[in-house]
NUMI-501922 format. One record per residue (C-alpha): residue number from 1; x, y, z. Coordinates in steps of 0.2 Angstrom, whole numbers, plus 2048, in hexadecimal, padded with zeros to 3 digits. Each point is the difference from the previous one (the first is absolute). Layout:
N
   lumtor    px    py    pz
      NUM     X     Y     Z
...
END
This chain:
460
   lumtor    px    py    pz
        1   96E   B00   D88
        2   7FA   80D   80E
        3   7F4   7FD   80E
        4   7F2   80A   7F1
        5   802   7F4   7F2
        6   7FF   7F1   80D
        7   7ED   808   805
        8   7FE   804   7EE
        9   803   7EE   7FB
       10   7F6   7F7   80D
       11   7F0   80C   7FC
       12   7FF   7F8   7F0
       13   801   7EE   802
       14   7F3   7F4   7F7
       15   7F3   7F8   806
       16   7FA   7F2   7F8
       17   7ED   7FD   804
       18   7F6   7F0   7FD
       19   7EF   802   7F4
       20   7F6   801   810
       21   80C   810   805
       22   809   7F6   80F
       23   813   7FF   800
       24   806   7EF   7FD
       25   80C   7F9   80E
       26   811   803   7F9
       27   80D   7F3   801
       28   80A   7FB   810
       29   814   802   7FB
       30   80D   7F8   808
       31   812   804   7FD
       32   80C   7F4   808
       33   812   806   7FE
       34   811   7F7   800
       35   811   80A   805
       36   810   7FE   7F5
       37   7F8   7F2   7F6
       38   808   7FD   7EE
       39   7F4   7FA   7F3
       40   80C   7F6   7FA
       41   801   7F2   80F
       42   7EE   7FC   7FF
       43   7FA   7F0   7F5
       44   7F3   80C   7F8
       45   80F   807   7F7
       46   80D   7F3   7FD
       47   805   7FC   811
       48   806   7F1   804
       49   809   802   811
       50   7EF   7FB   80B
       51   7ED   7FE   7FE
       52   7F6   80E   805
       53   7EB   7F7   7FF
       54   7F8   80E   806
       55   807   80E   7F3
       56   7FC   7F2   7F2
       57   7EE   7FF   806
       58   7FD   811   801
       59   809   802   7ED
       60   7F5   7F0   7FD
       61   7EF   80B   805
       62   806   811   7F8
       63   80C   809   7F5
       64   814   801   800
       65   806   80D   7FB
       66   812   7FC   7F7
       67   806   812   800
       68   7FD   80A   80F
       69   80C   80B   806
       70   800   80D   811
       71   806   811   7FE
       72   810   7FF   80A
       73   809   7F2   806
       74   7FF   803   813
       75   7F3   7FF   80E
       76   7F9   812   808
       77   801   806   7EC
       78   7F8   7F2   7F7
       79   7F2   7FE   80F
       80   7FC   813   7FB
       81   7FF   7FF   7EF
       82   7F2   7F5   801
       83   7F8   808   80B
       84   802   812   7FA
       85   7FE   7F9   7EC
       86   80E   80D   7FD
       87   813   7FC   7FE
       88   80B   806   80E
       89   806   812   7F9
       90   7ED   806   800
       91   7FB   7F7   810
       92   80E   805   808
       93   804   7EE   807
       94   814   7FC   7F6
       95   80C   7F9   80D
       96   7FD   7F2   80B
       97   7F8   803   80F
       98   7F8   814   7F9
       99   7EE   800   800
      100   7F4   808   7F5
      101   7FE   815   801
      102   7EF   802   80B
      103   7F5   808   7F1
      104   802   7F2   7F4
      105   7F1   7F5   801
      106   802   7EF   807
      107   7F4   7EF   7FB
      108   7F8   7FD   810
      109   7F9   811   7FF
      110   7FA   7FC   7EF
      111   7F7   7F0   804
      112   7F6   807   80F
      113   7F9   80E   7F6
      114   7F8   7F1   7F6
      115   7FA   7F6   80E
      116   80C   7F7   805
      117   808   7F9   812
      118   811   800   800
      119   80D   7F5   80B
      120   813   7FF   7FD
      121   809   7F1   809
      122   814   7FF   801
      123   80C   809   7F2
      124   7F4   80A   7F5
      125   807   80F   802
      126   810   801   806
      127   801   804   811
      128   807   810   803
      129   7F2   806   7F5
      130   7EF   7F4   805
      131   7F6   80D   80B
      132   801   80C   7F1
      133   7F6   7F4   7F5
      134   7EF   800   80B
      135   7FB   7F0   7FF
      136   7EF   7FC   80D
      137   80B   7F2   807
      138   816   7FE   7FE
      139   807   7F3   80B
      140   813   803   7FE
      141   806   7ED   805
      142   807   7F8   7F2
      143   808   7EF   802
      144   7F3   7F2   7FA
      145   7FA   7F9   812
      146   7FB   80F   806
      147   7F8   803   7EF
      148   7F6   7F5   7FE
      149   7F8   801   813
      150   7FE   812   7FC
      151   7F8   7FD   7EE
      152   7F4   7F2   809
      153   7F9   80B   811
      154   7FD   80D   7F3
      155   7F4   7F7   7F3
      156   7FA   7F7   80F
      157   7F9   80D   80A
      158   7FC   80E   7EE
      159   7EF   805   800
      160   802   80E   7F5
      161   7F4   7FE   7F1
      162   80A   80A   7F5
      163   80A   7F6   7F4
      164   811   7FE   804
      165   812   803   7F8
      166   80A   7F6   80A
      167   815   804   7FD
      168   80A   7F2   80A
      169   813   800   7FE
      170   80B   7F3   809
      171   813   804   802
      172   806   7F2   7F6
      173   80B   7FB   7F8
      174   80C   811   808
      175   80D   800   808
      176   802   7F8   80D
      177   800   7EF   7FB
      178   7FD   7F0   80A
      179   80C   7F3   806
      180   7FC   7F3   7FA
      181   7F6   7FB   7F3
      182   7F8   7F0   7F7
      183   809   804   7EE
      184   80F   7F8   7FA
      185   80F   80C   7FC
      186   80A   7F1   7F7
      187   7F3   7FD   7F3
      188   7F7   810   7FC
      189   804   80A   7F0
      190   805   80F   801
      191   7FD   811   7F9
      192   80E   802   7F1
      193   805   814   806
      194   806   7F9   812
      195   80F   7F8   804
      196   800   7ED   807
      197   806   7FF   810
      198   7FB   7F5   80E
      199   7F8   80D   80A
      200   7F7   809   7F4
      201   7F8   7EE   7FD
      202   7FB   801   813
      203   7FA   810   800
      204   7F4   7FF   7EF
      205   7FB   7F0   80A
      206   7FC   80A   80E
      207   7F8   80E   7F6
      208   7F5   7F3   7F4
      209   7FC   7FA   812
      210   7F4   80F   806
      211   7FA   800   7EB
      212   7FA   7F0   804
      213   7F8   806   811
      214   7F7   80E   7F8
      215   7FA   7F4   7F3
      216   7F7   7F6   810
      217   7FA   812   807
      218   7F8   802   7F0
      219   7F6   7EF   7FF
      220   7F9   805   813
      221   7FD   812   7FA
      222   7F3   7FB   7F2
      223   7F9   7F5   80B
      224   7FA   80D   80E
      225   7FC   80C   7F2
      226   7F4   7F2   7F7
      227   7F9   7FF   812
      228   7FC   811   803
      229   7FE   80C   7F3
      230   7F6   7FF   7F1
      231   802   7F1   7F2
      232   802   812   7F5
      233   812   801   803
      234   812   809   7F6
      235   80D   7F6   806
      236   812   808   7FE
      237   80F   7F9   804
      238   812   80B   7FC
      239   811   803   808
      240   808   812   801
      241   80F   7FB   7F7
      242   80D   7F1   7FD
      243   809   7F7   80C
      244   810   807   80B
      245   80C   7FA   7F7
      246   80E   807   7F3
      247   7F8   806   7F3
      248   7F1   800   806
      249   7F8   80A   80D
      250   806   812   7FD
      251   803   7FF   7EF
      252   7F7   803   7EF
      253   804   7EF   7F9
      254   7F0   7F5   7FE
      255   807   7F6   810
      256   7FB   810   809
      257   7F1   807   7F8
      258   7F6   7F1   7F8
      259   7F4   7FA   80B
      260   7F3   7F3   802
      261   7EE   806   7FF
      262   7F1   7F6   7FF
      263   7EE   806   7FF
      264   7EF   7F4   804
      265   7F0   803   7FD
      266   7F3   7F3   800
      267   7F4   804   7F1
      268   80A   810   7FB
      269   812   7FB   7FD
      270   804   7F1   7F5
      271   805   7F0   80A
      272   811   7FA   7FB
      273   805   80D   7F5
      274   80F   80A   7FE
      275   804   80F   7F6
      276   811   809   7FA
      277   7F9   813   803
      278   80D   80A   808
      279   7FA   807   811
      280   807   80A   80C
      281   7FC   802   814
      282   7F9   812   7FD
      283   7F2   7F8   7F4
      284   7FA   7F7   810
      285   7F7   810   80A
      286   7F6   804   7EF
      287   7FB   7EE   7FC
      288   7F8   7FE   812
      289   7F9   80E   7FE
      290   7F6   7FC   7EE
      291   7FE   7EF   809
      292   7F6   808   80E
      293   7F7   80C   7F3
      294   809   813   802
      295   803   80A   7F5
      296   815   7FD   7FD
      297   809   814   7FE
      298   80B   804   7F2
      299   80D   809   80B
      300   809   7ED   808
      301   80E   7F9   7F8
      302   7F5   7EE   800
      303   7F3   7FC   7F4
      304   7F2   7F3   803
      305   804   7EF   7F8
      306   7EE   7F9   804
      307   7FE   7FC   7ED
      308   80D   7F4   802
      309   7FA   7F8   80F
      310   7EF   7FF   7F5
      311   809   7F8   7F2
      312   7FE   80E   7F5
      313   810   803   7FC
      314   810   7F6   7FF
      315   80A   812   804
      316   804   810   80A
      317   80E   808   800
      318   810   800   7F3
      319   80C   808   80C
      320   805   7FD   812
      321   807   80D   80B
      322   80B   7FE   811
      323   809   80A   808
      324   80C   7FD   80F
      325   806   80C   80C
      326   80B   7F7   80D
      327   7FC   7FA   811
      328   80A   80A   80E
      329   811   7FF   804
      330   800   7EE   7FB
      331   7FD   804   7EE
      332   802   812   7F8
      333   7FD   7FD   7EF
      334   7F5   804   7F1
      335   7F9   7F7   7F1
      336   7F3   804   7F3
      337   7FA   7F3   7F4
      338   7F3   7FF   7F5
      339   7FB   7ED   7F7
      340   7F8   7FC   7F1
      341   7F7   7F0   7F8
      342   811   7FA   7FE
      343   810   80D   805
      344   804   809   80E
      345   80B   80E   805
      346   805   802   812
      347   809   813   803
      348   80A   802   80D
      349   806   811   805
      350   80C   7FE   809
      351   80C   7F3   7FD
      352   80D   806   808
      353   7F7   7FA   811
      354   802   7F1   809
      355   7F2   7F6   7FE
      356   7FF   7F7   813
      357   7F0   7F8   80A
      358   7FC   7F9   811
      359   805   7F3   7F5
      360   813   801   7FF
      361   801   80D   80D
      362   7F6   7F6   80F
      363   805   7EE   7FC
      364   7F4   7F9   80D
      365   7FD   7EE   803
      366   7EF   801   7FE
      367   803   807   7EF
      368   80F   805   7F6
      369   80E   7F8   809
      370   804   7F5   7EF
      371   807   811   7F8
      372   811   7FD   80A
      373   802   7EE   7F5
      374   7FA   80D   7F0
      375   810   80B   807
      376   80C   7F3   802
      377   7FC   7F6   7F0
      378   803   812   7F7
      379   813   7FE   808
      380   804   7F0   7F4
      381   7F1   7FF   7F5
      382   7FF   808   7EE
      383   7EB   801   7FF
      384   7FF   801   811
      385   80A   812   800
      386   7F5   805   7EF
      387   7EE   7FD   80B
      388   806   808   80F
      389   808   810   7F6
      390   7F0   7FE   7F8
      391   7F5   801   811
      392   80A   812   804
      393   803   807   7F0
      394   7F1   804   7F3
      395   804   80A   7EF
      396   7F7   80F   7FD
      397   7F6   7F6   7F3
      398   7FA   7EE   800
      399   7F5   7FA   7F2
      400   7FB   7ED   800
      401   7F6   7F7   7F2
      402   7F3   7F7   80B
      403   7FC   7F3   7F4
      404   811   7FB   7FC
      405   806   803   811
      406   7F3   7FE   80E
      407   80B   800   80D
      408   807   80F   7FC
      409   813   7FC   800
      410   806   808   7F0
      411   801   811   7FE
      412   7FE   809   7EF
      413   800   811   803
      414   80B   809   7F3
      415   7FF   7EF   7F5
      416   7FF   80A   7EE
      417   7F1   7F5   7F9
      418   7F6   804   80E
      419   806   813   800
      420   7ED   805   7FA
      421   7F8   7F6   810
      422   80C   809   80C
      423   7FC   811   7F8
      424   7EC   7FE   800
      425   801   7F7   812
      426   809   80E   807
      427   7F9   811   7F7
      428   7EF   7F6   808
      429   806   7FD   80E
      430   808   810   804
      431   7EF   808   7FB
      432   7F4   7F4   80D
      433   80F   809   80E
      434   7FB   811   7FA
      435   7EC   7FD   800
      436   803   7F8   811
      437   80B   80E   808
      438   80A   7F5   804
      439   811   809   809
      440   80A   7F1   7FF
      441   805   806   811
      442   80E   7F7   80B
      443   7F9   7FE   812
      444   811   7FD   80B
      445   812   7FF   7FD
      446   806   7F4   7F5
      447   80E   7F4   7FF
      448   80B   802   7F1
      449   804   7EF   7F5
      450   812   806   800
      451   803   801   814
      452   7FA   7EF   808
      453   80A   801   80F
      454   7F2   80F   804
      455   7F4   7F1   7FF
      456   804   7F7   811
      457   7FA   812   809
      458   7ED   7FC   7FB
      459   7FF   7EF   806
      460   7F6   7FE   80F
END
């Protein structure tokens, strides 16, 4: 998309006129984003490791969505793929911490050519990219106290009559994560890809700790918004992909790209209700804009799924594309997938590359330290050595039956009775690469699977 399509598209937006020729107030929206947050560890979703309230009221009051999924499982590229309702080879946005190319349009642009105020508080965009996305307001602090002052002086002091999009992301539950926290390590379950070590058991304590503290953001964030805007609200609450963990955040296992999404509107969107339509991030930029009445163009990746919300239709898409493209020096690796109602296929280029993170690589105390128990265990430990040679090595094909294997823990690629699958999955899935042009490009230097002793030069 060139600046010229961008002015072409905002020219012909709808406007949707009342019978007496007056434009009817469109919608206040507020988007209220989690970071690393796996859909899985909420109740709303089978999680049974802590109470989140005010996620179960707001699913209570609106719609859950039971298979939403973000372009790519890492911060700056997910962030712009919703933004941009483009994946990240045409937005320009495909390893951590790259921004969007300056001509591709952006969603605050969008919603202030139909009427709209727009304010962004804490991680919407990702950092490094925030002053490109022009909202009227951006406050970069993220951590929930300053937050939520921020948030309140805003709606406090607003006068604007405009209706107002209002984008609010808090820095939990990432890295790094609090000392101490009020969940039990010896009796939560735990997620069956990870090994059981006492301290991964107090750091998924300690990350479950700031899910819980989001959760309370949440309930004070509804409040102030039914205080001051209009009781004509969309209410969205998302995270930009799962949780950092192995096998999670990075990857294109569900871990890392399924994602909670819930969407309230009172009077518009069924209360209570849930749907099994599979969404992905880059839908959301077209739905908000059908929401607030424009006219959605056919040139984004995303496609509106208001008729959903509107009950409708019980469906959206039949495929899900991600794509991962690394994150710096600490990850250099590529994966492809693409997922159906029930397989998916995971491509990896590359596998002679060393998959690494700031997981393995850091070891911080505020985050991975429990993968020096994962390394020992490996020493003596027969399934202990198979998850870890699983966390660094990936096949070149991975195909998981999710209705059989949720968890994604058996691979079936080249399994004969599945041949057909694998061949249609991936003649797909290598087409999708070639509609994208998408380069498959390697950003840095990787490390090799072979040479580990190279390794120990990239940690910080």
């Amino acid at each position: 998309m060139n600046r010229f399509l961008v002015a072409a598209f905002c020219s012909v937006f709808l406007v949707v006129t009342s019978a007496a020729g007056e434009v009817p107030r469109r919608p206040d929206v507020i988007v209220y984003l989690a970071d690393d947050l796996s859909a899985a560890d909420l109740s709303i979703y089978g999680g049974t490791r802590i109470e989140t309230p005010a996620i179960d009221r707001l699913a209570a009051d609106g719609l859950t969505f039971d298979r939403a999924f973000v372009a790519s499982p890492s911060c700056a590229v997910s962030r712009a793929a919703l933004l941009t309702g483009l994946m990240p080879a045409r937005n320009g946005a495909e390893e951590n911490h790259s921004c969007p190319r300056e001509d591709v349009l952006r969603l605050p642009y969008v919603l202030s050519e139909l009427g709209y105020q727009t304010a962004a508080f804490g991680k919407v965009a990702h950092r490094s990219c925030a002053s490109g996305y022009k909202f009227d307001v951006t406050d970069l602090k993220q951590d929930i106290p300053d937050v939520q002052i921020r948030v309140k002086r805003f709606l406090e002091k607003r006068n604007d009559p405009r209706p107002l999009a209002l984008f609010v992301g808090v820095s939990n539950p990432h890295v790094p994560w609090p000392r101490e926290s009020t969940v039990d390590p010896e009796t939560m379950s735990m997620p069956p890809q990870l090994l059981d070590t006492p301290r991964t058991r107090v750091q998924r304590s300690r990350y479950l700790q700031e899910v819980k503290d989001l959760d309370a953001y949440l309930s004070e964030l509804r409040e102030l918004t039914d205080k001051y805007l209009s009781k004509d609200q969309v209410f969205v609450f998302s995270s930009d992909h799962g949780a950092q963990f192995p096998f999670g955040k990075w990857t294109l296992y569900d871990e890392g790209i399924r994602v909670p999404l819930i969407v309230a509107r009172a009077g518009e969107v069924k209360a209570g209700s849930r749907t099994d339509a599979m969404v992905s991030w880059i839908d959301l930029l077209p739905t908000l804009i059908d929401i607030g009445g424009g006219h959605v163009p056919e040139k984004l990746d995303g496609r509106s799924f208001k008729a959903v919300l509107d009950g409708e239709s019980d469906s959206h898409r039949d495929r899900i594309f991600t794509v991962h493209s690394g994150d710096r020096m600490m990850n250099v690796y590529l994966s492809r997938s693409v997922r159906t109602d029930r397989y998916k296929l995971i491509w990896n280029p590359h596998p002679e590359f060393a998959f690494t993170t700031h997981i393995d690589l850091l070891r911080r105390t505020t985050s991975g330290d429990y993968f020096e128990e994962w390394t020992q265990a490996a020493k003596t430990d027969e399934h202990a050595a198979k998850v870890l040679a699983r966390y660094y090595g990936r096949p070149e094909f991975e195909l998981f039956d999710l209705k059989s294997d949720p968890h994604e823990l058996n691979n079936l690629a080249g399994n004969s009775d599945l041949a057909d699958v694998q061949q249609s999955l991936t003649s797909e899935l290598n087409a999708w690469i070639q509609e994208q042009g998408d380069q498959l490009t390697v950003f840095h230097e990787p490390l090799m699977l072979d040479s580990p002793e190279t390794w120990v030069a990239r940690k910080r």
